[in-house]
C-alpha positions in Angstrom: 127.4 49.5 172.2 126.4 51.5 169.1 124.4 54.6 167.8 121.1 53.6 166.9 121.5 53.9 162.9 118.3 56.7 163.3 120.7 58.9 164.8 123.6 58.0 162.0 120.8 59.1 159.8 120.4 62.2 161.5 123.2 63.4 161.5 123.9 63.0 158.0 121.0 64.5 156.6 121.2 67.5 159.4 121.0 70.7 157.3 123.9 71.9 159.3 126.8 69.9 161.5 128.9 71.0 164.5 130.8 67.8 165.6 133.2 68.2 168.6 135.6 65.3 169.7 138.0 65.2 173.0 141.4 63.4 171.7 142.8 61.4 174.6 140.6 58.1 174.9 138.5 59.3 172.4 141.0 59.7 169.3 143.9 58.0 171.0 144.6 55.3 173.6 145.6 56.3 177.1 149.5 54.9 178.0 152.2 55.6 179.9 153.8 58.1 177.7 152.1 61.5 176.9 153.6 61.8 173.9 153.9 58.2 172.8 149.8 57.7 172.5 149.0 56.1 169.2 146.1 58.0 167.1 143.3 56.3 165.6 144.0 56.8 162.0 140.5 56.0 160.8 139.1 58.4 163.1 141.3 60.9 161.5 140.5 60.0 158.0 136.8 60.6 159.1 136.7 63.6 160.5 139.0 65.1 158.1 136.4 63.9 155.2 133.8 65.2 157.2 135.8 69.2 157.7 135.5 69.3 153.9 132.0 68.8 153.6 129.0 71.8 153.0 127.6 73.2 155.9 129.6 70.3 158.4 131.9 72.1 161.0 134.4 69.8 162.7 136.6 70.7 166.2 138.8 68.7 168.4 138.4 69.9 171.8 141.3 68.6 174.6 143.1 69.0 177.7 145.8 68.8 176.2 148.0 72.4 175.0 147.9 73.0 171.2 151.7 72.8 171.0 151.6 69.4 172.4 148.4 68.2 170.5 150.1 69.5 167.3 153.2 66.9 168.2 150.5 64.0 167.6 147.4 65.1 165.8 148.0 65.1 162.3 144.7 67.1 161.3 144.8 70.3 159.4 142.7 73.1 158.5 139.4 73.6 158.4 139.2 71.7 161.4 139.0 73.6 164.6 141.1 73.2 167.4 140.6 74.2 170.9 142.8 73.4 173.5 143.7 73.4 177.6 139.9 72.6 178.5 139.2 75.5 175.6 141.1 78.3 177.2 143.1 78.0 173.8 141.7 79.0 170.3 141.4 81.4 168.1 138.0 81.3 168.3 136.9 81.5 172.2 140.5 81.8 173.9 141.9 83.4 176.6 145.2 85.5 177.4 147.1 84.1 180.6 147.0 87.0 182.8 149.9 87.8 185.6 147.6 87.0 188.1 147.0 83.8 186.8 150.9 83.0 186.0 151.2 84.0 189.9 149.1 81.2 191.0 150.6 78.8 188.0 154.0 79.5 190.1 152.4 78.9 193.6 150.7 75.9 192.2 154.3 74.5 191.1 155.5 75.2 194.7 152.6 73.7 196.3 152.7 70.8 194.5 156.4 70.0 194.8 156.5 70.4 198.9 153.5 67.9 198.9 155.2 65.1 196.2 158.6 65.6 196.9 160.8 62.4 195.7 157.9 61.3 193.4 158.8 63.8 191.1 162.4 63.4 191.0 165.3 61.1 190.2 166.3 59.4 186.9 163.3 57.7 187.2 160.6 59.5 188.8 157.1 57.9 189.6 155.2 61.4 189.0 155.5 63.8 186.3 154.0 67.6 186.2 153.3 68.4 182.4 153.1 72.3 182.3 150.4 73.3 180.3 149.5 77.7 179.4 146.5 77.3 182.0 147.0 74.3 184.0 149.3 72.2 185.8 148.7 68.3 185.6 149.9 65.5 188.0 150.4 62.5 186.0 150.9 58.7 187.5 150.0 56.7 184.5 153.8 55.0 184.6 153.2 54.3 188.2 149.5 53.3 187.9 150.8 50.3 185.2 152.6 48.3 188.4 150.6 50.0 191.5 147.5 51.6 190.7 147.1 51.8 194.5 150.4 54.0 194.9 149.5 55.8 191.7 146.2 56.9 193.4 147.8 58.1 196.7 150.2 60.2 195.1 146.9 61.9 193.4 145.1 61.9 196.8 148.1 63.7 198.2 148.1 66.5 195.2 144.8 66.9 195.6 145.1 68.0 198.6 147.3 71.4 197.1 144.6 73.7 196.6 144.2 77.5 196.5 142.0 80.8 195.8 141.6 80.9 192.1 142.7 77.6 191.3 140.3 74.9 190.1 140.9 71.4 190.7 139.5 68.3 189.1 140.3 64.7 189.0 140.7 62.4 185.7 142.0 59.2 184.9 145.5 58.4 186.5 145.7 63.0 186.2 144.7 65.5 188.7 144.4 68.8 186.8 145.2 72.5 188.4 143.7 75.0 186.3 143.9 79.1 186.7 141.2 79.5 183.7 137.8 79.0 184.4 137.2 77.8 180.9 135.9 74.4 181.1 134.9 72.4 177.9 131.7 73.1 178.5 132.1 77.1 178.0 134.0 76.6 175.2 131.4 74.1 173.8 128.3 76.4 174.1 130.4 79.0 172.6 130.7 77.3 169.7 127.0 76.4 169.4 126.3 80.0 169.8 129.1 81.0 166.8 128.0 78.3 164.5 124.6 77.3 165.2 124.5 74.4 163.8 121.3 72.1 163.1 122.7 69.4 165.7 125.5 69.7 167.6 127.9 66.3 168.7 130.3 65.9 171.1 132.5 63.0 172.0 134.3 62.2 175.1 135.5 60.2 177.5 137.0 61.4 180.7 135.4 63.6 183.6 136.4 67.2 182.2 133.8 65.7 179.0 130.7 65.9 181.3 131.3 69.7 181.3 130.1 69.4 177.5 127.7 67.0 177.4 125.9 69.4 180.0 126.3 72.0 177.5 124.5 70.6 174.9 121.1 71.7 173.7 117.9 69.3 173.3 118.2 67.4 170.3 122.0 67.6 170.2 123.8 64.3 170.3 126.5 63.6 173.2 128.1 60.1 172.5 130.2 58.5 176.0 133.2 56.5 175.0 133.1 53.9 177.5 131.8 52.7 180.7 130.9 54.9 183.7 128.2 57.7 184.7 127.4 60.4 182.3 125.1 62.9 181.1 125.8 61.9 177.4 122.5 60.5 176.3 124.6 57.8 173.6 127.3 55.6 174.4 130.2 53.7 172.2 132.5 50.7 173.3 135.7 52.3 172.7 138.4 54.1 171.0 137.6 51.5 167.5 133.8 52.3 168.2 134.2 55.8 167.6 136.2 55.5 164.1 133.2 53.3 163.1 130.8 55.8 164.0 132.9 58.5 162.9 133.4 56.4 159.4 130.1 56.1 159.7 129.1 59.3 159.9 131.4 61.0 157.1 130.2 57.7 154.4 126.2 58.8 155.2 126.4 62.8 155.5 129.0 62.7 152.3 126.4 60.8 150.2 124.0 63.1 151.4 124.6 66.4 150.4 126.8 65.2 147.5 129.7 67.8 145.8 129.2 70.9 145.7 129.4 73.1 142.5 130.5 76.1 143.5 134.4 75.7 143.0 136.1 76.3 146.4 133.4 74.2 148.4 133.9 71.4 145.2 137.9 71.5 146.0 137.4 70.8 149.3 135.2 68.4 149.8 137.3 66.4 146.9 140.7 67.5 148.3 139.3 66.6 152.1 138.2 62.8 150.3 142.5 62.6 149.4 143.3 64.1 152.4 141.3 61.2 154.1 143.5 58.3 152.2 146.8 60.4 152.6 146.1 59.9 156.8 145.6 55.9 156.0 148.5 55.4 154.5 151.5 53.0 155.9 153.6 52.4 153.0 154.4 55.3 150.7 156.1 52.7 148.3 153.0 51.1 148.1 151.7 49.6 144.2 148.8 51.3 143.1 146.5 50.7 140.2 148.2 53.0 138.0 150.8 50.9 136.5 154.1 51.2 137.6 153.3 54.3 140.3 153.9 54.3 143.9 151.4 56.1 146.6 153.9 58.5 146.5 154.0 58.9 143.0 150.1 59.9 142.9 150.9 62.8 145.4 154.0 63.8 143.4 152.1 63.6 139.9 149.6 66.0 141.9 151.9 68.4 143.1 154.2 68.4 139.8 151.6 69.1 136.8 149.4 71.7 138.4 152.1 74.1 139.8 153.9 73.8 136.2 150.8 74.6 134.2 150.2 77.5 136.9 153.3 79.2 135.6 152.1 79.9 132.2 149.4 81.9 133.6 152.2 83.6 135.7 151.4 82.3 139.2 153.8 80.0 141.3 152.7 78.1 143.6 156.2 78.6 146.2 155.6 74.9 147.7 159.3 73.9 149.3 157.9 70.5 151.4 159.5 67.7 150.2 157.4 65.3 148.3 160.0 62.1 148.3 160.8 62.8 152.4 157.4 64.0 153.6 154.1 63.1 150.9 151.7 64.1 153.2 153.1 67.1 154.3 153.9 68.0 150.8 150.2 67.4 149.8 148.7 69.3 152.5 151.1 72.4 151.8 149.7 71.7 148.2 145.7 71.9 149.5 146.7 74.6 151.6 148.6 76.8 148.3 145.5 75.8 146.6 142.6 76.5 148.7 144.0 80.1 149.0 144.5 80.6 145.4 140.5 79.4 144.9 139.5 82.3 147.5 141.9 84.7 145.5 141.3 87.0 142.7 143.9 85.3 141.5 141.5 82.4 140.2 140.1 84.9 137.3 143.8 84.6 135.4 144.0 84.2 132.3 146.3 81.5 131.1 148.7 83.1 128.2 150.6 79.8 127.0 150.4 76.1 127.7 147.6 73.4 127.6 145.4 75.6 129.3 146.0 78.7 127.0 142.7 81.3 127.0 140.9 79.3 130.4 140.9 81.0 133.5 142.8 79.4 136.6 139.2 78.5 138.1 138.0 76.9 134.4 141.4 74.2 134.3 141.3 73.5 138.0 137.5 72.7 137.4 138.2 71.0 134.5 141.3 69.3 135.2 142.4 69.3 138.8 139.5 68.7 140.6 138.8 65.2 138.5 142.6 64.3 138.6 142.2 64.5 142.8 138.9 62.4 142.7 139.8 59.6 140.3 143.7 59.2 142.2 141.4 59.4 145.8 140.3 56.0 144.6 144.2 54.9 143.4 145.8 56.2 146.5 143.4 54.2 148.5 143.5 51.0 146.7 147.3 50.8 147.3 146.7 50.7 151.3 144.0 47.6 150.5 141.2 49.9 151.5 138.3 51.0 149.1 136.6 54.1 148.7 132.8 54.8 147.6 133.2 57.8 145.1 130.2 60.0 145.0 128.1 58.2 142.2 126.8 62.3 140.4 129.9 63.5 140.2 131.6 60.0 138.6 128.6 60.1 136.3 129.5 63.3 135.3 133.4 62.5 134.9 132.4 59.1 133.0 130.1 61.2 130.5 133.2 63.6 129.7 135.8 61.4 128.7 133.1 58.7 127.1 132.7 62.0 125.1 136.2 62.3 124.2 136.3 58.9 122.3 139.5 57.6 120.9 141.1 60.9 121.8 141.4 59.8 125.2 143.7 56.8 124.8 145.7 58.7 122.3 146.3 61.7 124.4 148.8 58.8 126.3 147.3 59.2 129.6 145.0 56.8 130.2 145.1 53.0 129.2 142.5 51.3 127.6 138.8 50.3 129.4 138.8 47.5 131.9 135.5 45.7 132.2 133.5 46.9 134.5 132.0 44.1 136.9 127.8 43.6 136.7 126.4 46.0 139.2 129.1 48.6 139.2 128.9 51.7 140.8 129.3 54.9 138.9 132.7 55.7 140.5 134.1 51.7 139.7 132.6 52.7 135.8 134.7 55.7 135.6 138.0 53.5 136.9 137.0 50.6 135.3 137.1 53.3 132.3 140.4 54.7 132.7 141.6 51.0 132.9 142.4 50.3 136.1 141.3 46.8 137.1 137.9 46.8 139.6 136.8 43.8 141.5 
């Protein structure tokens, strides 16, 4: 099961994009363990490409609260999160009121008369996760070795119900809920705030139906796996949906290209980093630039930009610790950056340095920006994955420094051009350029 490529198409060329995921079988695999669900990192990758492109808006929309999401989703800014069915954001959230932590109370006194034992012990076969909105009866443990037990421990909580409390059944969960924001509300909320060209969502589980309903004609809802729904597309499976999402981010990226103006360039290159810095495994990873480690590429980054900043008087204050944590040192880095780019502060005047008489936005243009996309390429090589750099903007790059002539291999920082192999893209030109070896 796949998306008829008409539809990939669509999507990518859609003059805007609102793309909504669930997390839980969608993003991540369903265990045992709530907090031990391993994340899809090519999913991530994807939609974190995607969040940095014009006009596309990207949101993960769960069950799950945002404190507990943020323990295992890695995504950042500008993505959207929404969580507890949508009764949490920023944009379309909701205050628990005393009324409501009332009935959270009675629900957590109904629930243990009727489970009793189940949900204690060293080892219990039932666990309540406490969420700001909802209450949630889990049995996946249980439902590993007796599905049939698993389910009559559901059938006996679903039996706790109450006056303002809304109860619904998922996999192996049976939700209690004091909000009456469903993913639905949320959904069409969003469509309303955005109004995008087409709208997606992607889910998997029961609560999902709420926004597939939501959607408008012509808006895409994708099913992840078997059952009824009122999604009108349907994927496999968790490794569907990264190849749909991969899909997805490759097409709409090549579509509407990167932007000039210099905010929207920085991050749709920054998001194409951002993308590889999810993939990686091995920080001490070889890549193409001789004698540098993955995290050497982030700590080059982070190490000339901040220093040149300082001779136009503006530090940077980043404290993450490149060596121990790359990737949360880069995105501190994209986040320091970003804010400077939306600043006055981007009109500065360098006073001293290599930069001396550009302003902050003229170096990063000139000099950041292209560092970013060429080491995008680097970064991802060193994981054994490739990357299609945009073909204008590596045109563009290519025609600057073929302009420089010898001066470029003097100035110390690049080696000598590799051969480039018949056929080469533009972006495998510029490398092959800068000498790194392309096949």
């Amino acid at each position: 099961m796949s998306l008829d490529p008409t539809i990939v198409r669509r999507l990518a060329q859609a003059e805007s994009l609102l793309l909504v995921t669930d997390f839980d079988g969608t993003l991540a695999d369903l265990t045992t363990e709530i907090y031990g669900v391993p994340v899809n990192v090519d999913s991530l990758a994807a939609l974190t490409h995607l969040a940095g492109l014009p006009a596309t808006h990207v949101a993960v929309l769960t069950g799950r609260h945002l404190a507990g999401l943020a323990r295992l989703c890695p995504l950042r800014a500008p993505i959207i999160f929404a969580g507890s069915h949508g009764a949490e954001s920023a944009e379309h959230g909701d205050c628990l009121t005393e009324e409501q932590a009332a009935r959270l109370a009675e629900v957590d006194a109904a629930l243990d008369a009727a489970l009793g034992a189940a949900l204690h012990g060293d080892h219990p076969d039932v666990h309540i996760e406490r969420k700001p909105f909802q209450r949630v009866v889990h049995t996946a443990r249980l439902a590993a070795t007796d599905q049939a037990a698993a389910d009559a421990h559901l059938d006996r909580a679903q039996q706790v119900g109450m006056p303002g409390v809304r109860v619904s059944r998922g996999k192996n969960i049976v939700e209690f809920s004091v909000s009456d924001r469903t993913k639905g509300t949320w959904l069409a909320a969003e469509i309303e705030r955005v109004n995008p060209a087409v709208a997606v969502f992607i889910g998997d589980d029961t609560t999902d139906e709420d926004g597939f309903r939501a959607l408008r004609p012509g808006d895409v809802g994708v099913k992840v796996g078997p059952g009824e729904t009122a999604a009108g597309e349907r994927v496999a499976d968790i490794p569907a949906v990264a190849d749909l999402l991969t899909q997805v981010a490759a097409a709409r990226a090549a579509h509407v290209g990167i932007p000039r103006e210099l905010p929207a360039r920085f991050e749709a290159l920054a998001a194409g980093f951002s993308a590889e810095v999810l993939r990686v495994n091995d920080w001490s990873a070889a890549t193409p630039c001789a004698g540098w480690s993955a995290r050497d590429i982030v700590d080059h980054l982070l190490t000339w930009y901040p220093a040149n900043l300082r001779d136009a008087g503006i530090d940077l204050e980043l404290e993450t610790d490149i060596q121990a944590d790359p990737a949360g040192a880069w995105f501190s880095f994209v986040d320091a950056v970003r804010a400077l780019l939306l600043d006055a502060r981007v009109n500065t005047t360098f006073h001293s340095g290599p930069d001396e008489g550009r302003t902050i936005g003229q170096a990063t243009a000139a000099f950041l920006l292209p560092d970013i996309f060429m080491h995008t390429w680097d970064l991802a090589r060193s994981q054994g994955h490739d990357v299609e750099l945009d073909p204008a903007y590596a045109a563009r790059n290519l025609a600057g420094l073929q302009s420089m002539g010898a001066a470029l291999q003097e100035s110390g920082q690049f080696g000598p051009p590799a051969p480039a192999p018949t056929g080469a893209t533009p972006g495998q030109q510029l490398m092959a350029y800068v000498g790194r070896a392309v096949d």
